[in-house]
Steps between C-alpha positions, in 0.01 A plus 500: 500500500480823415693747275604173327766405754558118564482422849788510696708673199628839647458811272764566307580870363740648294823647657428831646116461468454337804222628728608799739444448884217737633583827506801500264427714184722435130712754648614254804495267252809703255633613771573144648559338199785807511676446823503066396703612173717725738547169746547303166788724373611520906535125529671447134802763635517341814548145326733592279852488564655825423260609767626248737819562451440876511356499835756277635793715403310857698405264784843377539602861452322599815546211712874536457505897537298485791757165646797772372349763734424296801850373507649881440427582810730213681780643234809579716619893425825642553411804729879648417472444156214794432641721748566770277087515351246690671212282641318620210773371233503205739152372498512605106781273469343179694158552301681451197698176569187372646318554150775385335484159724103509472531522120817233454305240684192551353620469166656187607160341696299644157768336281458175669092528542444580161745196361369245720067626396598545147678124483265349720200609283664399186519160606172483660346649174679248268427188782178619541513405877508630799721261717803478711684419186490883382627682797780244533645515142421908475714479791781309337504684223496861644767375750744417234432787302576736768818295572603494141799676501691311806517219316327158376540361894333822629252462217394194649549566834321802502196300318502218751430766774255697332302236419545369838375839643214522247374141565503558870315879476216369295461176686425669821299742249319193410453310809157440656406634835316294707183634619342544782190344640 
């Protein structure tokens, strides 16, 4: 027994003090102990819900400009309605309404990402789960609040399928695969 270490005891060291792998200086050492705070700080935004919600509302942004502009170009045009434009004013004209559509849907897809993230991760914060139960009453919720004003049978309604659509989404998220031998 030396350095007055009981047998099998591991060494302990203070945080930070640990010994360096061979080759790595105090240098590697700041510098790593640097990029874990960064991953720290990283992980805490990425946890948090304002984050989730945040990146829900831009990814549902894209998804449903990019959906918008897919399905402009199937959009039926009236070829004697812009007679009188030059093919300049023409294609000027059609970029427009297609950013017009790109940004009306998006806003709607972020509107509804960002509810549904922001909900679900409320409840899953306070439940402190993470089961079927969240998705499905995030869904309910955010279904009646974006049928609010139709009325208290819409309200419903509209939550009944939401959390219909919600369960069924994250169940096939969450089934097992089986694997192959």
């Amino acid at each position: 027994m030396s350095n007055g270490q009981l047998p099998l005891v591991p060494p302990l060291f203070p945080a930070g003090k640990e010994p360096l792998p061979p080759g790595w200086t105090e240098e590697d050492r700041a510098n790593m102990m640097q990029a874990k705070q960064y991953q720290n700080w990283m992980q805490m935004g990425m946890e948090s819900c304002a984050a989730k919600t945040i990146i829900a509302g831009v990814g549902g942004l894209a998804i449903g400009a990019f959906f918008s502009l897919m399905s402009s170009s199937f959009a039926y045009e009236d070829p004697l309605m812009r007679a009188s434009l030059t093919r300049t004013q023409k294609a000027s004209e059609i970029f427009k309404e297609m950013g017009r559509g790109m940004w009306r849907s998006g806003k709607g897809f972020g509107k509804v990402g960002a509810l549904f993230a922001g909900i679900e991760c409320v409840i899953e914060s306070y439940r402190a789960k993470n089961d079927m139960v969240n998705p499905v009453a995030a869904g309910f919720v955010a279904g009646g609040i974006l049928a609010r004003n139709a009325g208290p049978r819409a309200v419903l309604g509209g939550g009944v399928a939401f959390a219909a659509f919600s369960g069924a989404i994250d169940l096939f998220l969450r089934r097992e695969t089986a694997e192959e031998d």
